[in-house]
C-alpha positions in Angstrom: -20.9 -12.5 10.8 -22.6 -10.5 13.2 -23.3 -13.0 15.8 -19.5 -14.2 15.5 -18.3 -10.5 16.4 -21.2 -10.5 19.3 -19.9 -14.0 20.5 -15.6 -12.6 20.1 -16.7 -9.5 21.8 -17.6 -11.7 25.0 -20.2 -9.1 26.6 -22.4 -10.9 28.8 -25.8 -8.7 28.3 -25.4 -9.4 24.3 -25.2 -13.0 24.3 -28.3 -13.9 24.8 -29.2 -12.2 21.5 -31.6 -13.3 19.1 -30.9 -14.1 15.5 -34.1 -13.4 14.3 -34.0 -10.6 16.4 -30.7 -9.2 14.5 -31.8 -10.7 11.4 -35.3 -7.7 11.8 -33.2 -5.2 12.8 -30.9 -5.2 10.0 -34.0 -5.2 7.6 -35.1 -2.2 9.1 -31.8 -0.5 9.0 -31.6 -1.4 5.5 -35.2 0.2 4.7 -34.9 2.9 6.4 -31.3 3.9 4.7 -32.5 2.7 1.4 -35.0 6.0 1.1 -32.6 8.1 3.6 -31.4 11.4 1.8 -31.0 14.0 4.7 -27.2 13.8 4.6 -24.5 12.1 2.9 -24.9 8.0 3.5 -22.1 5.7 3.3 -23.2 1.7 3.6 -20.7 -0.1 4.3 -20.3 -3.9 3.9 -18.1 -5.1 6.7 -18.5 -8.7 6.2 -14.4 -9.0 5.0 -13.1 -6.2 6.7 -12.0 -6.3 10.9 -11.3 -2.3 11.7 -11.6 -3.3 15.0 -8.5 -5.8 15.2 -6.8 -4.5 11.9 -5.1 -0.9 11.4 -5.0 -1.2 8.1 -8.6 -1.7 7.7 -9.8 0.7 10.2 -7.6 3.7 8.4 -9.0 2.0 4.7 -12.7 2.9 6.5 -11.6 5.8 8.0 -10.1 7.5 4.9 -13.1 6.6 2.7 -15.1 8.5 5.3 -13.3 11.6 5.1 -13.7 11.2 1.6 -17.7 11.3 1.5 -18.5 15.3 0.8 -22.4 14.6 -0.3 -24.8 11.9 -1.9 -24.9 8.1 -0.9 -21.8 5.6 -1.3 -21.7 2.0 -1.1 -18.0 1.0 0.2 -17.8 -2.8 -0.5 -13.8 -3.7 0.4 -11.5 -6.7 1.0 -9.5 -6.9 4.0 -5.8 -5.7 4.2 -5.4 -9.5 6.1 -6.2 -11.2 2.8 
């Protein structure tokens, strides 16, 4: 999914990306926020949402944001195009 949304978005200087590149970088995200507890954490899996093409997904994100008062949240949704 990423690499699709880095190929759509057309920017030259990300296109020569790595996949295993991406692929280690979201492993270390995912560590690193696994044991992260300095503020309130919301993970979000984007992999069926578009809040960048799709209102109705970005305000679904948005409001679960300005939901989040404390603690960690997982925020798993299905797209509004479905």
């Amino acid at each position: 999914v990423l690499m699709q949304r880095i190929r759509r978005r057309g920017i030259t200087a990300e296109q020569d990306i790595d996949g295993d590149y991406l692929n280690s970088l979201c492993d270390i995200y995912s560590q690193f926020f696994h044991s992260y507890t300095r503020s309130p954490l919301l993970v979000v899996n984007a992999e069926n949402i578009n809040y960048v093409d799709s209102d109705d997904d970005y305000t679904m994100l948005l409001n679960h944001i300005l939901s989040i008062k404390s603690s960690r949240h997982y925020f798993n949704p299905l797209s509004s195009q479905k």
